[in-house]
N, C-alpha and C positions, 0 to 999 in steps of 0.2 A: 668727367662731365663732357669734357670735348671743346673742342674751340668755338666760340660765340660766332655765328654767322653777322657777317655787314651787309646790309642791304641796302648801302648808301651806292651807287654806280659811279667809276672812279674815270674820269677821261682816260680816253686812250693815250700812250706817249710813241707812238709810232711802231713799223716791224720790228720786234726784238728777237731774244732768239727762243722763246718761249710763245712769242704770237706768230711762228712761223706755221705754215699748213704742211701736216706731213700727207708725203703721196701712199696712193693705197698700197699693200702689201703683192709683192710679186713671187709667185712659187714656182721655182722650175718643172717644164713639163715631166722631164722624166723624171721625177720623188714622188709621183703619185702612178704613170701609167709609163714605165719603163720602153721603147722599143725595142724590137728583135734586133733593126742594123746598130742600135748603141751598143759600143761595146766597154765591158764592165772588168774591170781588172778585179784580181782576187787575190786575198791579203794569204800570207806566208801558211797560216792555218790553214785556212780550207784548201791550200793546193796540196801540205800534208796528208788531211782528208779525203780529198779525191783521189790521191795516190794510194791511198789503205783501200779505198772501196774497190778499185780495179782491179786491186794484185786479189782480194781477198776472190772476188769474181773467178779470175784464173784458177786461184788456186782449190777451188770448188770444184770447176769443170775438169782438171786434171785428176783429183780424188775420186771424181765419177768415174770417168776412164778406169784408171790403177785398180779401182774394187771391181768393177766388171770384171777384166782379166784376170784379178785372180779370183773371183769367183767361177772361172772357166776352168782355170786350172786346177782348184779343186774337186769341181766334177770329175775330171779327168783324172784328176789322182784316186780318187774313191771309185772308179768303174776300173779300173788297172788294179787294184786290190783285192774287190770282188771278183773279178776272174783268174786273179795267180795268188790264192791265198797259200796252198800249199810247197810253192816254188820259192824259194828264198833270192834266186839270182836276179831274177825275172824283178821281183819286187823293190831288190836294190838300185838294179837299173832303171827302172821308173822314178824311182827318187829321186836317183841322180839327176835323171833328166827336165823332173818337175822341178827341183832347187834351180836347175840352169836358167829353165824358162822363167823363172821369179827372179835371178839375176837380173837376166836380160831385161827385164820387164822393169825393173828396179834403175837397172842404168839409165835406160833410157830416159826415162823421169830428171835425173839426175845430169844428166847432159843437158838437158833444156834450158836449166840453172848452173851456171856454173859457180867454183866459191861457196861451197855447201860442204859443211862435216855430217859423216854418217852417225848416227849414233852408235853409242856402245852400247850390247845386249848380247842376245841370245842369238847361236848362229846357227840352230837346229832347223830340224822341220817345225816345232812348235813353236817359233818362236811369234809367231799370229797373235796367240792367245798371251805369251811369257811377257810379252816385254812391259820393262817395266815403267813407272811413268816419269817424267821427267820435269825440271824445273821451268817454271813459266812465270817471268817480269809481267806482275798487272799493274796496267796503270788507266787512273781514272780517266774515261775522256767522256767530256761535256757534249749532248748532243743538240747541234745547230737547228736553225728552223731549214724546214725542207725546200723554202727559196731559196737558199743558197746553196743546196748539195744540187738542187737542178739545173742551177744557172752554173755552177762548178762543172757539171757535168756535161752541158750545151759546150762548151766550151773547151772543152777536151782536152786544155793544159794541164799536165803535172811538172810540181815541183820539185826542186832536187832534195836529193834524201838529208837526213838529217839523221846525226849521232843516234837520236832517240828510233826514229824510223827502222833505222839499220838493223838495231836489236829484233826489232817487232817483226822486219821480215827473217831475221835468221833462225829465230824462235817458230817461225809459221811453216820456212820450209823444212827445218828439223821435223818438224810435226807432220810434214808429206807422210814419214815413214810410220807415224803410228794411229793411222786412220780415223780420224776424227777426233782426236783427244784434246786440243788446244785449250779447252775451259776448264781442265781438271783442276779439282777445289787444293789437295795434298799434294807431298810428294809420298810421304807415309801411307798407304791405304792398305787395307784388307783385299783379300781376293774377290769379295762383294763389286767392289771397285771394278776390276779387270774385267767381270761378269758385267757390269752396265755397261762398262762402254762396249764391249762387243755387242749387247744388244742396241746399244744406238748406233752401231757400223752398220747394223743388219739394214739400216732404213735409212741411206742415204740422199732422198729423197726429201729429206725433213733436213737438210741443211741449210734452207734460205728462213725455215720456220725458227731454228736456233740463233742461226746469226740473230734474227729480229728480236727474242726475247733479253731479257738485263739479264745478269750474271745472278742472282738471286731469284729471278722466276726458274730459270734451269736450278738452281740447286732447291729451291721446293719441288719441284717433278722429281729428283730423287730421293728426295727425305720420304715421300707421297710413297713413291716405289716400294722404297725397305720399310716404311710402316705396314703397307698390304703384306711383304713377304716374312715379316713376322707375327701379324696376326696368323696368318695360315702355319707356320711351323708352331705358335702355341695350341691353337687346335688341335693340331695331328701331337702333340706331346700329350696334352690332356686325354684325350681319345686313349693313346697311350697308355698312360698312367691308370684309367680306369680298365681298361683289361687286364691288367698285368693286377690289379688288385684284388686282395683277399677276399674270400668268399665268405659276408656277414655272416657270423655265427648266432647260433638261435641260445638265448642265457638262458641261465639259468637259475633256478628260485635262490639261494646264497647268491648269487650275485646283483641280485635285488635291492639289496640292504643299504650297500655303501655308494649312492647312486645320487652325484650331482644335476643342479639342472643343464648346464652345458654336454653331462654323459649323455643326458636324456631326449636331449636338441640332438647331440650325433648320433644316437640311436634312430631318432626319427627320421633323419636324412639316411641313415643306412636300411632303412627298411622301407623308405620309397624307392632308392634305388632296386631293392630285390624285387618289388611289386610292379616298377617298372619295364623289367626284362622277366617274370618269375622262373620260366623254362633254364635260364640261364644261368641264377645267381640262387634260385633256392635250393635249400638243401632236400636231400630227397627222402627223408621221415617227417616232412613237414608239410602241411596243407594252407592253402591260400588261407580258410578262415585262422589258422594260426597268427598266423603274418597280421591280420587284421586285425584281432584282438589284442594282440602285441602293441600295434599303434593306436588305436582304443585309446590305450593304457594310457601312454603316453601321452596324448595331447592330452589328455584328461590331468591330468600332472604339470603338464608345462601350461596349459593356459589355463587351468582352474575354472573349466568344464564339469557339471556331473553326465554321466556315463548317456543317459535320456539323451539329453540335449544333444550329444555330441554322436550317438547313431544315428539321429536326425538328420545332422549336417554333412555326415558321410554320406548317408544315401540320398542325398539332394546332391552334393557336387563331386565330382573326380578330385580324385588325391592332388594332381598338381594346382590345382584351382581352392581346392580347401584350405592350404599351406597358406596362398594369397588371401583369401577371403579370413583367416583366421587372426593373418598381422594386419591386413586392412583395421578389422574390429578393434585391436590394442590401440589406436591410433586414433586420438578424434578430430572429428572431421571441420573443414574449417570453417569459421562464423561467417553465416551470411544475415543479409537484411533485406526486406522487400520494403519497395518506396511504395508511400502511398498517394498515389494518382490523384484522388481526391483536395491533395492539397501543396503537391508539385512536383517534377520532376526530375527526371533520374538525376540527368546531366544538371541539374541546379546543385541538387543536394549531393554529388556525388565533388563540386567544386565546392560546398560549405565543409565538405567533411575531411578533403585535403588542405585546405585552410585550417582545421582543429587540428592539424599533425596525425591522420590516420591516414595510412599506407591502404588503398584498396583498387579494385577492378570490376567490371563487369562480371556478371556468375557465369552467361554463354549466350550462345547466338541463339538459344532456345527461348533465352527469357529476355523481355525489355523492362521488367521493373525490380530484379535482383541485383545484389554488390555483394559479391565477396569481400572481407576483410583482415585481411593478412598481420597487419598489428595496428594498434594505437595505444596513443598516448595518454588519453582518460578515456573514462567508463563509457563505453557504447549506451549505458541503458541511465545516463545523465545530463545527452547533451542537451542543448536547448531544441536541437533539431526535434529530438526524441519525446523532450516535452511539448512539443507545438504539433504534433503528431505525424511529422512529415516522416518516419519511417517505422516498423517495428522488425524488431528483433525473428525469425524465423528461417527454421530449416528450407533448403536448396527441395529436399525433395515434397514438401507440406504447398511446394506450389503448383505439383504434374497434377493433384487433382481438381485444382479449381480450371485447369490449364485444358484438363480432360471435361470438365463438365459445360465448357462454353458460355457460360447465362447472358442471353439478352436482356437491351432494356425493355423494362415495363413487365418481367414477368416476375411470377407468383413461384418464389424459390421457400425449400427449405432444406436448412441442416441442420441432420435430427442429433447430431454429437458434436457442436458446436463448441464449447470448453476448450483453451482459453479466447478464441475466438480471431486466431489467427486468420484462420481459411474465410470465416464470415467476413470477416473486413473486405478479402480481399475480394470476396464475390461482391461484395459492394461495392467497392470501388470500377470494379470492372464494368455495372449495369449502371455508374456514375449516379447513384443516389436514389433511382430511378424505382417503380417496381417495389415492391413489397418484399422483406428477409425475414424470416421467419427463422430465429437461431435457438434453438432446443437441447436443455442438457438436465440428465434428471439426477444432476449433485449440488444439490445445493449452496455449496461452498465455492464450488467452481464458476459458479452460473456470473458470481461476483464480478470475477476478471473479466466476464464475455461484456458485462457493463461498461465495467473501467476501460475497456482497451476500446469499446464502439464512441465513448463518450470523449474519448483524447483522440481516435481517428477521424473522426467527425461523420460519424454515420448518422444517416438520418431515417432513415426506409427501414428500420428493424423492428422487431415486436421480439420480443426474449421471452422466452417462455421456460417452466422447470416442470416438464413431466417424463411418463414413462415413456419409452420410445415404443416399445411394443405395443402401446394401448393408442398408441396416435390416431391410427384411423379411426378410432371411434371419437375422438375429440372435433377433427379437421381432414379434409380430404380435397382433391380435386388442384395439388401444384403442380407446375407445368417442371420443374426441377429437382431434384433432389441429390443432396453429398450425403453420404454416408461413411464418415471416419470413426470405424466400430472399433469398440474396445478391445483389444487382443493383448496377449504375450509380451510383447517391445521385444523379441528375437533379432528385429533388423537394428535397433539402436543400442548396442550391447556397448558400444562406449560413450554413449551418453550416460548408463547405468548399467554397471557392470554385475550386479546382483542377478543379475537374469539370469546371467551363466551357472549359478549353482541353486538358484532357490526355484526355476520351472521345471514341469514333472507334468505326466500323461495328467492330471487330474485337472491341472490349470489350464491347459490345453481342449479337453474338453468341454469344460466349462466356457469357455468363450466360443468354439464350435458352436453350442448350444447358443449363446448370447447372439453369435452373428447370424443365425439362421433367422432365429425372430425378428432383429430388426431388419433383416433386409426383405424379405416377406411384408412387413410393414411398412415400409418406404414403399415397395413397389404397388399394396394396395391405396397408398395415400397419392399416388400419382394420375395424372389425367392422362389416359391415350388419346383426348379425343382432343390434346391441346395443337393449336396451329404451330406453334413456336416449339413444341418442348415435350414431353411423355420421357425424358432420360432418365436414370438413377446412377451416380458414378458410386462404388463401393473399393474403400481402400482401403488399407491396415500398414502398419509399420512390423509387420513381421514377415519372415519368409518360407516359412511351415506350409507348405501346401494343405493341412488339416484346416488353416483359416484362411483359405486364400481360394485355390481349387475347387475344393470340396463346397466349399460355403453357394459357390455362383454353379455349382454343376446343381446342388440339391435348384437354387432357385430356378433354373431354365425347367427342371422336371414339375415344378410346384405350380410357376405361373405362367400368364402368357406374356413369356419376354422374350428376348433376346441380345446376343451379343454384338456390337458395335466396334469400330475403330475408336481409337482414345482419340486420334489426332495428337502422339506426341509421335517425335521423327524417331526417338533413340527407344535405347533397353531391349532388355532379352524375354523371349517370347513367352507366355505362360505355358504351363506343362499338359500336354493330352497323352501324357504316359507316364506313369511314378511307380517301380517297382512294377507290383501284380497289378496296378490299380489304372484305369483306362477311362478316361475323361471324355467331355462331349470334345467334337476337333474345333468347332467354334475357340477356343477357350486358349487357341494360338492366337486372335486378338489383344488379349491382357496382356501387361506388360508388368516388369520383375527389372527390380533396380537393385543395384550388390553394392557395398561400402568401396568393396577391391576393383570393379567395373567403372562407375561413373560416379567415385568420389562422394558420395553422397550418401545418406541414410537408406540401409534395408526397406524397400516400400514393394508395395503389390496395387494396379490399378486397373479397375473394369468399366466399363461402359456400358450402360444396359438401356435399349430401347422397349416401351411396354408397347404392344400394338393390340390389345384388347384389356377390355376394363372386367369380362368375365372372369372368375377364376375356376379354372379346371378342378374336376373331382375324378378322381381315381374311384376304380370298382368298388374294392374295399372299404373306402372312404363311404359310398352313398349305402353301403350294406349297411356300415354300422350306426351313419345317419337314421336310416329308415327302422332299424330295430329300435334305437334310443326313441324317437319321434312319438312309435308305434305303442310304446310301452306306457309311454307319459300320458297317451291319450285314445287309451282305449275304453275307460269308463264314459267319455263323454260322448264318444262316436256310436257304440250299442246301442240298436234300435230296442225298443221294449221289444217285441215280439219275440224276436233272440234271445233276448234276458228270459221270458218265460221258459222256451225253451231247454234254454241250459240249468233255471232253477230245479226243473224235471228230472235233467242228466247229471245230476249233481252226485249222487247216489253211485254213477257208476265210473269203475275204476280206468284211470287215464293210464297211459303209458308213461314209464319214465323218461323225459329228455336229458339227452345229454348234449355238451358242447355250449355253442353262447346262446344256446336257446333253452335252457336248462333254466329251472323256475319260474317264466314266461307263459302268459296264457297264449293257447291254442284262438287265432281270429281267422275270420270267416271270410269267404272272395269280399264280400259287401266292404268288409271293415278296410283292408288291405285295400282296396279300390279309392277308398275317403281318404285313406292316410295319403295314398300319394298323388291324391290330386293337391291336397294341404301342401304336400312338398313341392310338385309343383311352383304352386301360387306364391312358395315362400322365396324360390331361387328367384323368380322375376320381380321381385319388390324392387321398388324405386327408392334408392339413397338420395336422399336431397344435399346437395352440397353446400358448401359454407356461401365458396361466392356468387351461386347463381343471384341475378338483380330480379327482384322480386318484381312480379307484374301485375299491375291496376287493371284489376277486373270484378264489377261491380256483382256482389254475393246476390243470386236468385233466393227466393223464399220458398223454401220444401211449404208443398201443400199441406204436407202434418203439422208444420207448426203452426201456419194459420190456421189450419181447422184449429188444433187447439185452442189457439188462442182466443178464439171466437168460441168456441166454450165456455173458456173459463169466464171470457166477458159476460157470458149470455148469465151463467149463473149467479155470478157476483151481483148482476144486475135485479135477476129473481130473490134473491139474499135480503137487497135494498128496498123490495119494495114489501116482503112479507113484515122486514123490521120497523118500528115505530118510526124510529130515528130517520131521517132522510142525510144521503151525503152529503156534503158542504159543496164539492166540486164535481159533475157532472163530465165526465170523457166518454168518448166514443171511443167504441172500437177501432176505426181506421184513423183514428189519430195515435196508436199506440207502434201501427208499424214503421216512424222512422225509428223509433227509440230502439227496434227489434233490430232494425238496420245499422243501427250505432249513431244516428244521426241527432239533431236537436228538435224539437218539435217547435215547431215556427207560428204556430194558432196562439198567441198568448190574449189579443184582443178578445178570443171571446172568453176565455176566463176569468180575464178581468173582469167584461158586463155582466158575467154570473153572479162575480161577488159583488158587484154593484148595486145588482138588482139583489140580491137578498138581504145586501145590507138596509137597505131602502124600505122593505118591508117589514124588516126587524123594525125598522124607527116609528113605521105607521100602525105596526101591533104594539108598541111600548104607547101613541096619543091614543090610541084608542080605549087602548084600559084605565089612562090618566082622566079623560074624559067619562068613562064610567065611573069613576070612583069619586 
């Protein structure tokens, strides 16, 4: 609690020694701004110190010296060898005289210092290279702050040596004679050893760079050394090792039989090697397509591939890229999730979801509303995040084509293969609510999810529709956007579902050719070129078949009037404008191609198409066989009589037989032929009325026929009335009838009413009249 404060004020009792005033604090000048004339003595240490740093000085600059010299004298030794190699006397004498000059050179070093033992060694000419290393006392020393080795140094006192000291120079000038070795880690070393340090004699110059570093940064620079000089000797062994190897033998059918799959994996590897060098390593009765069908075989076998599929994938990628792309596929790829914008942020939900115990990341710098998620703890597709719809579950690559198609707000999008309605959401969230979605799927089962997942992400702007995709433009036309995620193969998701690898075949494959040409013919006629915003179609597939991919956007550029676009995404690899025999528009290097083994991600294909006209082109052939069909349907209505007389005449006489598509066909006249295609004409320029034009107030004129009419039928009806007994009840005029023709109300009721007034009125004076007669 603390001791209770008194607040009662107590007399003073005089100076004590607690009411004394202390005076303020006084700091010597020199403990904060030392002068140069103060002079500062220095403790038994650091005159040690300064003493090592000096001699070490020296003993550098005399090592420069000694290596020069004998680097002279080995010039001199080596040009005296080169010129008396064949003289033996000549050569000994040189020696002699070279060892004297290294004496000499050696004393005099050694005279400088006196009280120095030589070492014991080698007393050769080699002994440069031979000698061996020798024992070296290390002892820790603490390093001071640099105010004191400078102010040590100002002062240019040294202290007398010391026991310790002693060792340390007689160890140093020992070491005059073995050129820079002082730091050696052993005294045990390998020949490795003797080879470093002569390469750091060679660089004498790098002696104030060693002193400087700690005794552990020099022994990581040679650890660093002999790690580079054995990666290169495993190299050159390897390299080695595969020349000197056996030259793959081509089996044979008995050795087929007893054939593991690890045999089958080292077969595969021996037979890219031979395909890799063929000239080299194949045998010479055997041809490349041998070698090939051989490995055919085999991947077909080890990854449970049919035969189809897997010529496919050879002739889309190189052997050593195949190998990759095929253990890519055994591998599935890892869970991501896209946030959804609509109802909060990455970074919010990405701190809610580290709080649930799930380990995750950003997807890439490509995307700002993806999370990769490496593991967790409960179910991704449970949390409460997941129920409040702040994420769903969706592939890394199901996000390049909403990413490729861009949609603004406020425009009129649609995606005709919308199911389960991943990509919808997300074009939602991106136009924020905005704009009209129009999300289209003709499976009725499927259509379900595209509800369930718009109604938990909170989409508001969709209209869900379940029709045919090909027949769309006849339902709706005129959207500024369109995604098209066509049905195909799943080729690029083979470990999402591994059934692909043995159940697709040319007929499935075809089948969806066929399927994607119609819908994207379809999309591109349901789109607006004339939109300010928009005229795009992105067209994408999860497979990597150039038959749905290529082929699909080369037929439409020949069909419509479109064209090829950038996607706007940075990465992937380029589409193909060469496959085998087969030669593409070159546009078609825009599309972009994503590989499981490249960018970690699902097999995907993605195009961009601008439409810049709302015509669609007709080919020759096309309007021939228009105008035949046309001609045929409606040539009894076009026959002027007099022709008909004509031909009933020439009925009698024998025609020639046709042959070809004009075989069973009447023969028709310039006349007829002239009417038919002004008909076709008239039919290409008909105006398609679109869904969203806003309908314009403009008040319907009256065709002069139908008032003439009408004023007919009035005049007679009114001749009717008056031959019959009977007289009408109610009396109208003709120009009272025409707002009702206008759709409008007729507003004369006043005098209707005095119509009936007055004859009710007369009815009452013909009823007193006869009452009174009678």
């Amino acid at each position: 609690m603390g001791r209770k404060a008194e607040y009662t004020e107590k007399s003073k009792k005089g100076p004590g020694r607690k009411a004394r005033k202390q005076g303020p604090p006084s700091f010597p000048k020199k403990s904060f701004a030392p002068l140069e004339d103060v002079h500062k003595t220095l403790t038994h240490r650091q005159k040690q110190r300064l003493a090592k740093h000096l001699r070490k000085k020296t003993e550098l600059k005399e090592r420069q010296k000694l290596f020069k010299q004998k680097k002279k004298l080995n010039k001199k030794q080596q040009a005296y060898q080169s010129d008396s190699e064949g003289d033996e006397k000549t050569t000994l004498d040189n020696g002699h005289s070279m060892d004297q000059g290294k004496d000499e050179a050696i004393e005099a070093v050694v005279k400088q210092k006196p009280n120095k033992k030589k070492t014991k060694g080698y007393t050769d000419d080699n002994r440069d290279w031979l000698t061996p290393k020798q024992k070296k006392k290390r002892q820790a020393v603490k390093v001071d702050e640099e105010e004191k080795d400078e102010s040590g140094s100002e002062n240019g006192e040294s202290a007398p040596d010391d026991p310790v000291s002693d060792e340390n120079t007689c160890d140093d000038e020992n070491a005059v004679f073995k050129m820079g070795k002082l730091d050696d880690l052993s005294d045990e070393e390998d020949c490795d050893d003797f080879e470093e340090s002569d390469e750091e004699n060679d660089n004498p110059d790098d002696g104030d760079e060693r002193d400087d570093l700690l005794p552990i940064e020099r022994d990581c620079k040679k650890l660093k050394k002999r790690e580079a000089e054995q990666v290169k000797l495993a190299g050159e062994e390897l390299q080695m090792l595969v020349d000197q190897q056996d030259v793959f033998q081509f089996p044979e059918d008995s050795e087929e039989g007893d054939l593991t799959l690890q045999d089958v994996l080292q077969r595969i590897k021996d037979v890219n090697m031979v395909l890799s060098d063929f000239n080299k390593y194949r045998q010479p009765n055997r041809s490349r397509s041998e070698y090939m069908e051989l490995l055919k075989k085999d991947l077909c076998v080890y990854y449970s591939y049919n035969e189809f599929l897997m010529s496919k994938l050879m002739d889309i990628f190189p052997l050593s890229e195949l190998m990759e792309y095929l253990e890519a596929s055994e591998v599935a790829r890892p869970l991501t999730i896209r946030t959804n914008t609509l109802k909060t942020r990455r970074r919010d939900l990405a701190a809610a979801l580290i709080n649930r115990g799930v380990n995750l990341d950003p997807l890439g710098k490509w995307t700002k509303v993806g999370l990769v998620i490496y593991n967790s703890q409960i179910p991704l597709g449970a949390t409460p995040e997941y129920l409040a719809g702040h994420y769903i579950i969706q592939g890394a690559s199901s996000l390049l084509s909403v990413m490729a198609l861009a949609p603004q707000e406020g425009e009129r999008i649609l995606d005709m293969c919308s199911a389960p309605g991943g990509k919808g959401s997300h074009i939602a969230a991106v136009m924020k609510n905005t704009g009209a979605l129009f999300a289209n799927d003709a499976n009725k089962d499927r259509i379900k999810a595209v509800v369930a997942n718009f109604h938990r992400l909170g989409v508001v702007n969709s209209i869900i529709s379940c029709e045919d995709g090909c027949k769309f433009p006849q339902i709706m036309t005129g959207f500024d956007r369109i995604l098209l995620d066509a049905p195909c193969t799943g080729t690029g998701v083979v470990s999402k579902d591994p059934s692909v690898k043995s159940t697709k075949t040319a007929v499935d494959v075809q089948r969806c050719y066929n399927l994607q040409r119609k819908l994207l013919l379809s999309a591109i006629d349901c789109t607006d070129a004339k939109s300010s915003t928009g005229g795009y179609i992105v067209y994408s597939t999860c497979s990597i078949l150039p038959e749905e991919n290529e082929w699909v956007i080369d037929y439409a550029l020949k069909k419509r009037n479109v064209k090829l676009v950038p996607t706007g995404l940075d990465f992937g690899v380029e589409g193909f404008t060469k496959y085998r025999q087969y030669r593409f528009h070159p546009s078609l290097n825009l599309t972009r191609r994503y590989y499981p083994h490249a960018h970690n991600m699902d097999g995907f294909f993605v195009a961009k198409l601008k439409k810049f006209s709302n015509t669609i082109p007709v080919s020759q052939e096309e309007k021939k066989e228009e105008d035949e069909h046309l001609l045929d349907e409606d040539v009894t209505t076009t026959a002027p009589s007099a022709e008909h007389g004509e031909e009933l005449r020439n009925d009698n006489v024998k025609e020639p037989v046709k042959m070809g598509k004009r075989a069973g066909k009447p023969n028709l006249s310039e006349l007829e032929l002239e009417l038919k295609k002004k008909k076709l004409e008239t039919n290409k320029t008909k105006y398609v009325v679109k869904v969203f034009e806003k309908p314009t107030k403009t008040k319907k004129p009256l065709c002069a026929q139908n008032a003439d009419e009408t004023r007919h039928e009035v005049e007679r009806s009114q001749k009717r009335k008056e031959k019959s007994p009977l007289k009408s009840k109610v009396r109208i005029e003709a120009d009272e009838l025409v707002p009702l023709l206008e759709g409008k109300s007729i507003k004369k009721h006043n005098k209707l009413k005095k119509q009936q007034e007055c004859k009710q009125f007369e009815k009452l004076k013909f009823t007193k009249k006869n009452k009174s007669k009678a």
